[in-house]
C-alpha positions as a Python dict, from the first residue, in 0.01 Angstrom:
ca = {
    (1, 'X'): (0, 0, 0),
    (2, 'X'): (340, -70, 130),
    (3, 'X'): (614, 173, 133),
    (4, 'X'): (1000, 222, 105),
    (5, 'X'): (1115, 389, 500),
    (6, 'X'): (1221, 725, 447),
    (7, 'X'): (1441, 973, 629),
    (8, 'X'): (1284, 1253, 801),
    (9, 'X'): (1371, 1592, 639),
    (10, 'X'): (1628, 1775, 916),
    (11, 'X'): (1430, 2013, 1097),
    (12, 'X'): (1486, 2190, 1402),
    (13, 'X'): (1487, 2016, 1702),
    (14, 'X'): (1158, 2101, 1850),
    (15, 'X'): (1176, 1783, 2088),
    (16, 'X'): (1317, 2015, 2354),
    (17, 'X'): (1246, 2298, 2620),
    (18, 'X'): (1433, 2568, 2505),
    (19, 'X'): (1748, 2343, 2470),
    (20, 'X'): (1701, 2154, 2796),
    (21, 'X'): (1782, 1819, 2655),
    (22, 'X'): (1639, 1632, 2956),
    (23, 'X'): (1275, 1640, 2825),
    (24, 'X'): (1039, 1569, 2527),
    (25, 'X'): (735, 1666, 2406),
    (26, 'X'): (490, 1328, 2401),
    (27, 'X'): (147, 1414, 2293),
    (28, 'X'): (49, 1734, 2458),
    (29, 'X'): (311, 1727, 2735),
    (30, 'X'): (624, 1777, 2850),
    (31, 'X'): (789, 1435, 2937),
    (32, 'X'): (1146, 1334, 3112),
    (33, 'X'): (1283, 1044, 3304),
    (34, 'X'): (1506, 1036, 3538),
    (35, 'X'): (1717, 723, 3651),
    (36, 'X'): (1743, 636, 4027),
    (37, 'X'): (1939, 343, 4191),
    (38, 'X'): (1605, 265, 4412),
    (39, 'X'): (1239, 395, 4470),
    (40, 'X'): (1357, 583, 4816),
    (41, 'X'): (1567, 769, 4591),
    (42, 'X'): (1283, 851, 4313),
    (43, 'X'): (1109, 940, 4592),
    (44, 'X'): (1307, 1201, 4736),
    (45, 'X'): (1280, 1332, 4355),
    (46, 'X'): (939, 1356, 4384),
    (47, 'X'): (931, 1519, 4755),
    (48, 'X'): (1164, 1840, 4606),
    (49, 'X'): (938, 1805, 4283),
    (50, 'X'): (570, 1823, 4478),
    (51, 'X'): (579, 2182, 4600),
    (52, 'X'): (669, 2338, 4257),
    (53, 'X'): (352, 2457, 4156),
    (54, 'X'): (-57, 2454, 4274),
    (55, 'X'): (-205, 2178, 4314),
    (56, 'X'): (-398, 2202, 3987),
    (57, 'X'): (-94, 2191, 3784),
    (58, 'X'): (158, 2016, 3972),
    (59, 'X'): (317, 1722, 3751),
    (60, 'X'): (235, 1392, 3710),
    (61, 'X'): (505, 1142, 3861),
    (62, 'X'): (541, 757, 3775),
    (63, 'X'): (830, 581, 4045),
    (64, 'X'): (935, 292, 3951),
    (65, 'X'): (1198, 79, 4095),
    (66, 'X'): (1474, 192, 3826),
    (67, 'X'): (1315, 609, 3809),
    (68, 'X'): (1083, 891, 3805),
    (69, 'X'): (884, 971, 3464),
    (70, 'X'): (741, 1306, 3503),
    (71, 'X'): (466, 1509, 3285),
    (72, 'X'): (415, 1819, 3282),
    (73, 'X'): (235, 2108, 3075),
    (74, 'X'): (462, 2253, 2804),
    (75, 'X'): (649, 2501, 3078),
    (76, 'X'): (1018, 2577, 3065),
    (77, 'X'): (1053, 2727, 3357),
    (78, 'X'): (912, 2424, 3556),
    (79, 'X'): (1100, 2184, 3351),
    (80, 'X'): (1457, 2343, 3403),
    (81, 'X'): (1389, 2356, 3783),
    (82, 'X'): (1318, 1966, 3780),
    (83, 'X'): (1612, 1911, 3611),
    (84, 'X'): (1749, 2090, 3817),
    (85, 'X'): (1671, 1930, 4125),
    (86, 'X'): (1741, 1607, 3982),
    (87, 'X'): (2086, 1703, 3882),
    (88, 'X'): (2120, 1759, 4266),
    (89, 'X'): (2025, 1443, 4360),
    (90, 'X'): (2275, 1331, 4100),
    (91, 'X'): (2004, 1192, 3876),
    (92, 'X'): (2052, 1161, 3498),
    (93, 'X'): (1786, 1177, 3241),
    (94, 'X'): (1706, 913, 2967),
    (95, 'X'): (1466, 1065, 2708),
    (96, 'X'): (1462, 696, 2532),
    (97, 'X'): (1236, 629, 2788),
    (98, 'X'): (953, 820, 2712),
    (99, 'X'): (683, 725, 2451),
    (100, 'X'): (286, 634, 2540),
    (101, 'X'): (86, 379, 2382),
    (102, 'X'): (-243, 469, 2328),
    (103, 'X'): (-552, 344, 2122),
    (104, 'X'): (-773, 389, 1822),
    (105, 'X'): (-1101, 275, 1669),
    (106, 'X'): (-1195, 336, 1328),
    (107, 'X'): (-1595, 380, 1281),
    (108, 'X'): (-1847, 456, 1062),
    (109, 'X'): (-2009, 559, 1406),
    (110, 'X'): (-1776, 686, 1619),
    (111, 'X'): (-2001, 901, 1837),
    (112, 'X'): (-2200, 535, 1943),
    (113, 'X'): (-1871, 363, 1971),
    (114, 'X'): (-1742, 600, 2233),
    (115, 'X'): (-2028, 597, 2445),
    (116, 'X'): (-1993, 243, 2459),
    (117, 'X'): (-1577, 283, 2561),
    (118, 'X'): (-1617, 564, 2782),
    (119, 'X'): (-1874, 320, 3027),
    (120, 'X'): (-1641, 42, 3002),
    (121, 'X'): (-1317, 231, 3082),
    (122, 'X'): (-1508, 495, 3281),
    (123, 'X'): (-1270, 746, 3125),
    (124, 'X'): (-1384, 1096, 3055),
    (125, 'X'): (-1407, 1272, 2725),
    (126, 'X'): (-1131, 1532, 2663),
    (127, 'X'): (-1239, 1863, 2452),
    (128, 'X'): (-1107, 1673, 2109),
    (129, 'X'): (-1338, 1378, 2169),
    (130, 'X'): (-1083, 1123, 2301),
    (131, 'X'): (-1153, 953, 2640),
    (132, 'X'): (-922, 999, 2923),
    (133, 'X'): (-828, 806, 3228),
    (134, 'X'): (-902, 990, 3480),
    (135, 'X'): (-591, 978, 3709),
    (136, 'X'): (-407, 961, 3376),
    (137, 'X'): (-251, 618, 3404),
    (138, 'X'): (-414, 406, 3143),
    (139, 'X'): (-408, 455, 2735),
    (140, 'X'): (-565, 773, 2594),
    (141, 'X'): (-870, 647, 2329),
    (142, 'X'): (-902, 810, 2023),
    (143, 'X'): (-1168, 741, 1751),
    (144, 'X'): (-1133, 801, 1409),
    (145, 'X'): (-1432, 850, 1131),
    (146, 'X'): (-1441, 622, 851),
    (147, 'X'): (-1623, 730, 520),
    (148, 'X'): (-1751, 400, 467),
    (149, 'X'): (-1819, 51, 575),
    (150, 'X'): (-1542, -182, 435),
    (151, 'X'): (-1438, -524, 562),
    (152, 'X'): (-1306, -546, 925),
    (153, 'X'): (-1113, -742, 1168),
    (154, 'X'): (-1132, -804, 1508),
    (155, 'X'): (-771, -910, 1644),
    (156, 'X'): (-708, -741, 1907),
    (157, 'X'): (-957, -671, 2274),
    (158, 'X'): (-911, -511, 2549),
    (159, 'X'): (-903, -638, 2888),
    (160, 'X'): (-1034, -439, 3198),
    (161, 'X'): (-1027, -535, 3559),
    (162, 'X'): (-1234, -300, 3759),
    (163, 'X'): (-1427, -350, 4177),
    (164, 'X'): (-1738, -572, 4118),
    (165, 'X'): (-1943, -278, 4201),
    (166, 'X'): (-1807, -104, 3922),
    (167, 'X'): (-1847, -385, 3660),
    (168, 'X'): (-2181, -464, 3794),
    (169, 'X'): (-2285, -93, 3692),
    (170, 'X'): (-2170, -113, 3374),
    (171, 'X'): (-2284, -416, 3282),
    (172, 'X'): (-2649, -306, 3403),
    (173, 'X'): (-2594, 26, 3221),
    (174, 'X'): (-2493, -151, 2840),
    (175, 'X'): (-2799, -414, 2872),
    (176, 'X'): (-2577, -673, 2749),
    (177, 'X'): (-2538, -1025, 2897),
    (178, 'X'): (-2185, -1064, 2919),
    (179, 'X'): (-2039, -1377, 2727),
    (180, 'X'): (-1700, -1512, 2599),
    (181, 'X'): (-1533, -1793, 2719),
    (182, 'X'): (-1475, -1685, 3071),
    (183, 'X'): (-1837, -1520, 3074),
    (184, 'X'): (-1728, -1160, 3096),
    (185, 'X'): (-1662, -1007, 2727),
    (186, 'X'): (-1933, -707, 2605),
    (187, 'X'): (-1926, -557, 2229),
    (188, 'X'): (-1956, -206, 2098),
    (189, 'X'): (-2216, -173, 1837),
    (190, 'X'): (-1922, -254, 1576),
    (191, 'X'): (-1823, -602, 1763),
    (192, 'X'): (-1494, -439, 1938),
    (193, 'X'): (-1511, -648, 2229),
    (194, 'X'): (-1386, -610, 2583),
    (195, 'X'): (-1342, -843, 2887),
    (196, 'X'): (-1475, -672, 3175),
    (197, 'X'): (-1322, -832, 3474),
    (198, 'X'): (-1409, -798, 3842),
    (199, 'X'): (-1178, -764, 4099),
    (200, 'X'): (-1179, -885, 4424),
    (201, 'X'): (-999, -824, 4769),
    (202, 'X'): (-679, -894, 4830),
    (203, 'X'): (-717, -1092, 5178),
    (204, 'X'): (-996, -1153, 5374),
    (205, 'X'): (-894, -928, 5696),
    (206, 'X'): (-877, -602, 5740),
    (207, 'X'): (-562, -512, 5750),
    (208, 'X'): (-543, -488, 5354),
    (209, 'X'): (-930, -398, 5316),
    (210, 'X'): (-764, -72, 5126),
    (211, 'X'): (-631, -332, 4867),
    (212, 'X'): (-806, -490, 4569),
    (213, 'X'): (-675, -725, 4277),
    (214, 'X'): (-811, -684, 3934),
    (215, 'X'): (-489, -836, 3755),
    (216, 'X'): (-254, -587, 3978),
    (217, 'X'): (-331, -476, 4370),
    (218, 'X'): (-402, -163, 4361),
    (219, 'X'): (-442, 81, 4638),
    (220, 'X'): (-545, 457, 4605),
    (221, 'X'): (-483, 770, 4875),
    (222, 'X'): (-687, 1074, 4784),
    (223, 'X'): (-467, 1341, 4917),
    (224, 'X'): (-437, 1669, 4753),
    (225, 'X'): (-175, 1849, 5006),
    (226, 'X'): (177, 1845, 4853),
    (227, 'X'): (389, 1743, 5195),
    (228, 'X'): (126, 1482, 5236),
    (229, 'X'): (161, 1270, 4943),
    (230, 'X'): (517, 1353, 4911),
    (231, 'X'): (503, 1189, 5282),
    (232, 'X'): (336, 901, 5164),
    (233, 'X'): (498, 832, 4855),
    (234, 'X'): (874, 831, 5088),
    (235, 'X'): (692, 589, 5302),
    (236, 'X'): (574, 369, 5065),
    (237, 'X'): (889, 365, 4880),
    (238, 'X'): (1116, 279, 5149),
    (239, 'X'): (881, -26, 5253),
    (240, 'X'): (923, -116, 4916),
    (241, 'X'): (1311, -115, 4900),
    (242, 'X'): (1287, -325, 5251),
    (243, 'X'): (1069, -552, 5082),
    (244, 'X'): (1241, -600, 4747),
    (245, 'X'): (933, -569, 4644),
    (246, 'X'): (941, -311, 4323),
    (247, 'X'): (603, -111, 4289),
    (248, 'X'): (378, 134, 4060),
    (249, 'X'): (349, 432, 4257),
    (250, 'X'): (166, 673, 4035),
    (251, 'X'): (155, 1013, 4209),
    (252, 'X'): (-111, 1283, 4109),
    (253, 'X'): (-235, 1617, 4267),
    (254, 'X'): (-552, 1415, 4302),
    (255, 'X'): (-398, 1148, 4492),
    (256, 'X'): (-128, 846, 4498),
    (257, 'X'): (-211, 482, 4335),
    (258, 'X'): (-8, 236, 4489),
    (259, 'X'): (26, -74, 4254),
    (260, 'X'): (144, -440, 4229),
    (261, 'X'): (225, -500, 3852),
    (262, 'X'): (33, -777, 3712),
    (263, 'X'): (38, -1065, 3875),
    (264, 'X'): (335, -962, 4105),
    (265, 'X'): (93, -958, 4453),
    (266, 'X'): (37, -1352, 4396),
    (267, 'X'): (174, -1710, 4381),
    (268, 'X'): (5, -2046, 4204),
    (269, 'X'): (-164, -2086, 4498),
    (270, 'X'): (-287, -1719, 4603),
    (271, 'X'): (-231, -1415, 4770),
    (272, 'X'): (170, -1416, 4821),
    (273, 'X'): (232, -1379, 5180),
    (274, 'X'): (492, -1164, 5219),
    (275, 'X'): (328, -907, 4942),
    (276, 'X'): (41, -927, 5206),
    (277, 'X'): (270, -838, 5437),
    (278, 'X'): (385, -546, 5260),
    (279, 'X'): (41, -436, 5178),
    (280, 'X'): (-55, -432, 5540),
    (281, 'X'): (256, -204, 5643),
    (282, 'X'): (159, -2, 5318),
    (283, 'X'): (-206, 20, 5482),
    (284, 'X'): (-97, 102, 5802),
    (285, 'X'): (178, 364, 5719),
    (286, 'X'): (-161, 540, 5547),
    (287, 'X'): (-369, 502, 5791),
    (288, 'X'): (-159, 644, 6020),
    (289, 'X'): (-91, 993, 5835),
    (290, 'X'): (-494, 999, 5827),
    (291, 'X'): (-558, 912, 5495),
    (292, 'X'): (-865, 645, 5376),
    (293, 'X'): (-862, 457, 5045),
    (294, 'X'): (-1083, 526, 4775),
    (295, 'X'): (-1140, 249, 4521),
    (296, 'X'): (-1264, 488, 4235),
    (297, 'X'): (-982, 491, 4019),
    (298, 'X'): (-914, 123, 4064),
    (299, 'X'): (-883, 12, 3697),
    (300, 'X'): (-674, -212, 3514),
    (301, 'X'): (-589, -220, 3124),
    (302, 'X'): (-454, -474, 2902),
    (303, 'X'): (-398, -543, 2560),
    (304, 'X'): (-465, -878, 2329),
    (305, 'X'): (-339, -974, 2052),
    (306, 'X'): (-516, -1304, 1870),
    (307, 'X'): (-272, -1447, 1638),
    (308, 'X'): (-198, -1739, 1429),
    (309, 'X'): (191, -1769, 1434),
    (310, 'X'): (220, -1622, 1773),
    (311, 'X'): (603, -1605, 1803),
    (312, 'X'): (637, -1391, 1515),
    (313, 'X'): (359, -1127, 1591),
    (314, 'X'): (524, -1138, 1979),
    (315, 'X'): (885, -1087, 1857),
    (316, 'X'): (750, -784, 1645),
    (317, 'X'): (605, -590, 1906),
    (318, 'X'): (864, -724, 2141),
    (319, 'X'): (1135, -590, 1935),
    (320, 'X'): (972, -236, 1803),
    (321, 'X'): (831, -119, 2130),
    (322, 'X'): (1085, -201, 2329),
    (323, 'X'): (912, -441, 2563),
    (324, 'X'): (1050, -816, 2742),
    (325, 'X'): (881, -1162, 2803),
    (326, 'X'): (696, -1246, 3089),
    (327, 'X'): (936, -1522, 3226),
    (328, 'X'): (675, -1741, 3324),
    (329, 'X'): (590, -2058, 3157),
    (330, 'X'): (291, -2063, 2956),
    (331, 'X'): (229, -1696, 2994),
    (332, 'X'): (249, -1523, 2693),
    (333, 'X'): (257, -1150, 2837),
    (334, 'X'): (520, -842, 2739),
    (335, 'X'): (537, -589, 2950),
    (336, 'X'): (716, -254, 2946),
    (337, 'X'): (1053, -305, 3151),
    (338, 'X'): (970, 37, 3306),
    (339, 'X'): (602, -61, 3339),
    (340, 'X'): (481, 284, 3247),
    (341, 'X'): (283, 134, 2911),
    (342, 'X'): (28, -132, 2875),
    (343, 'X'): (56, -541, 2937),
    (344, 'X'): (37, -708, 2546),
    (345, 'X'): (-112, -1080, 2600),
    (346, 'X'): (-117, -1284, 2287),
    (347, 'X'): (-389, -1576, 2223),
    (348, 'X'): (-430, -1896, 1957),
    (349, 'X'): (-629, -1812, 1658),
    (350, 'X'): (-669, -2082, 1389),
    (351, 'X'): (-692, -1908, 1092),
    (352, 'X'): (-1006, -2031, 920),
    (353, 'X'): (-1019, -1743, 654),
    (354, 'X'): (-697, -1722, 451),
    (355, 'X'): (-813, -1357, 375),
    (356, 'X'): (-824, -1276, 709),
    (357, 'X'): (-446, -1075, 776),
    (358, 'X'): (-617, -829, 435),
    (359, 'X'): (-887, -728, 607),
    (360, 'X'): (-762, -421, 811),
    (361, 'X'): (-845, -393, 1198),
    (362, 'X'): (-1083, -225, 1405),
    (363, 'X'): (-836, -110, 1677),
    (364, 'X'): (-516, -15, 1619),
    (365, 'X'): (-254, 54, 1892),
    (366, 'X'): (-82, 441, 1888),
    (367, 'X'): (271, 500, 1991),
    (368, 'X'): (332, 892, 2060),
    (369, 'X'): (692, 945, 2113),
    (370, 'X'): (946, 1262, 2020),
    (371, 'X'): (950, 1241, 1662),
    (372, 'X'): (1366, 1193, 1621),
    (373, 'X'): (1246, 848, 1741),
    (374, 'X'): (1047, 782, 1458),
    (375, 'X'): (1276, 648, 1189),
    (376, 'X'): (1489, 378, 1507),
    (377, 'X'): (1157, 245, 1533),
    (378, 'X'): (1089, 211, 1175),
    (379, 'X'): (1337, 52, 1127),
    (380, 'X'): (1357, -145, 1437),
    (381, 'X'): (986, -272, 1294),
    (382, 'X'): (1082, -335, 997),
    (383, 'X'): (1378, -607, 1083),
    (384, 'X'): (1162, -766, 1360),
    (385, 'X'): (907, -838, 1057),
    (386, 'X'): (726, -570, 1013),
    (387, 'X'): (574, -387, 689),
    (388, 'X'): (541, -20, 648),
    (389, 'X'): (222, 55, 553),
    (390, 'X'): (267, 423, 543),
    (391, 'X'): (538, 737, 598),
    (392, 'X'): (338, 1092, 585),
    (393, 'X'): (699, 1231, 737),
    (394, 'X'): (734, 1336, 327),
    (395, 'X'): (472, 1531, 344),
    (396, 'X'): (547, 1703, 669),
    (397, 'X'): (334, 1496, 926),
    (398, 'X'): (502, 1350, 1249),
    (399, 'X'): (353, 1011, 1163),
    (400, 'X'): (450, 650, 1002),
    (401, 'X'): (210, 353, 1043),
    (402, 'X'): (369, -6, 1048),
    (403, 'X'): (217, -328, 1027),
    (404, 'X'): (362, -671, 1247),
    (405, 'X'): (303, -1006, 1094),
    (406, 'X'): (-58, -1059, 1018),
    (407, 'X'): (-121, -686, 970),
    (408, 'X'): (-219, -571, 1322),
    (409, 'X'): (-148, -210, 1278),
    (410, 'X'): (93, 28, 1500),
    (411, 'X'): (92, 404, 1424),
    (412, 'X'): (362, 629, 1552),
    (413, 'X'): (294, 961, 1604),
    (414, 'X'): (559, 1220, 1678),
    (415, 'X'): (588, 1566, 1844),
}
């Protein structure tokens, strides 16, 4: 049933470390951004940052062309001296920034459903039975238990580009033929579907044989010393800057992913040169600090929406997460300015069933953010469209569920 928004009851400001107002808890970490006129810049962030702590718990850093998000455990030590060394660098923090959109099924069978998810993402399972990506880039899963079957729609899939090899496996591993109508979908045993895409390389010489496209070119470094990524992520960024050519350049002690954005490494008619270009010096900047690609973690994860009155269900998710339109024509993508959260893709859906917006999804999409966020987005939801489907804030619980349009469901969940 819908509900009236409500104010959260004041309560102390647990959003912070200790009063350092840089950061946020989001989820189970410790979150901050931190604004930088150009990736060289982020990068140097990330060089002081990399020898803070061992190499099993150093943070997790995301450059992008306009910052640095980093994640850390809940430690306020660590998180004063990165604010501190971004204060030197004259770096200011924006915790609007941070919030991570996530997933969730709802089952009568979770246990069979996950299997199925944790194959076709080839996340891993974390100790409170949500999968993982493994590198932590793409959306945390989480499955929910339903008490019994009821009615259920399927508006929303999940695309995943992955190396051939990979999507061979899995396909071989499920049993299923895939089908759809670009011959690659597979179904869980409740009909969630997902498009399991393979990728490909991104030229035909060697000079970018590190590089594959699945959606995005991605490259991936293995390298667990601190100087040596730190190296490599300065390199990279600096190439980039030349370029103007902004990149993903996820940084973790496991390695460094080096990454288009969708669709940025090509033109109508193919590869784009000069993004070949850049790949190649990328390559060879690697190369020559001794490092060898990996295509492991090569994975790419989108999110679509079918809908019937398109422009309204794309305005509301526009609007409430904070996202902008793909500027292309006949592209129908939003994508995170920042490009730290998921692509949303929206497809035509005639809608045969005049029920169909009542019966509740399968898949719902999760938004954790610092819970003083909650009631901006509420009502940010509400006047793109939205319904408010439920508020537990009454009751004490970080947590208000709104509905876009035709009742596509997203939850936000604060910390």
């Amino acid at each position: 049933m819908e509900q009236e928004p409500t104010v959260a009851a004041e309560k102390p400001d647990h959003n912070t470390f200790s009063g350092l107002t840089d950061w946020r808890l989001v989820g189970d970490r410790g979150s901050a951004w931190f604004d930088a006129p150009s990736q060289l810049v982020g990068a140097a962030l990330v060089g002081r940052l990399t020898q803070l702590a061992p190499a099993d718990s150093r943070p997790d850093f995301d450059l992008r062309a306009g910052g640095v998000r980093v994640r850390i455990a809940p430690d306020p030590a660590v998180a004063e001296a990165i604010s501190t060394a971004a204060a030197d660098l004259g770096l200011r923090s924006d915790p609007s920034a941070l919030a991570e959109l996530g997933l969730v099924f709802e089952s009568t069978r979770p246990t069979v459903v996950r299997s199925f998810w944790q194959r076709a993402l080839d996340h891993h399972e974390l100790s409170d039975g949500r999968l993982a990506d493994r590198v932590r880039r793409d959306p945390t899963v989480r499955f929910d238990r339903l008490a019994a079957s009821q009615p259920r729609d399927n508006r929303l899939h999940i695309d995943v580009g992955a190396p051939s090899t990979r999507v061979d496996s899995v396909r071989e591993s499920l049993g299923q033929r895939p089908h759809g109508p670009f011959g690659v979908a597979l179904a869980d045993a409740d009909g969630n579907e997902v498009d399991l895409c393979p990728g490909g390389m991104l030229s035909g010489g060697p000079q970018t044989s590190d590089w594959q496209t699945m959606f995005s070119a991605l490259a991936f470094y293995p390298v667990t010393d601190a100087g040596r990524a730190a190296a490599l992520v300065t390199a990279v960024a600096e190439l980039a800057d030349q370029a103007g050519r902004p990149l993903l350049i996820d940084v973790r002690p496991e390695g460094v992913m080096i990454d288009s954005g969708k669709d940025q490494w090509e033109i109508p008619t193919g590869a784009d040169p000069e993004f070949v270009e850049l790949a190649t010096r990328i390559q060879s900047a690697a190369r020559a600090a001794g490092l060898a690609a990996d295509p492991g973690p090569y994975r790419f994860v989108q999110i679509g929406i079918t809908a019937t009155d398109i422009p309204a269900v794309r305005a509301f998710w526009s609007r409430t997460l904070g996202y902008v339109d793909d500027p292309r024509p006949m592209v129908t993508d939003l994508y995170d300015p920042r490009r730290l959260n998921p692509v949303i893709f929206f497809q035509s859906q005639e809608d045969a069933d005049p029920d169909r917006r009542s019966h509740p999804n399968r898949l719902h999409l999760e938004l954790s953010l610092p819970a003083d966020r909650i009631d901006l987005l509420v009502r940010t939801g509400l006047a793109a469209g939205g319904r408010l489907l439920a508020d537990q804030r009454r009751a004490g619980a970080q947590e208000a569920t709104l509905a876009d349009p035709e009742g596509n469901e997203l939850r936000l969940t604060g910390s």
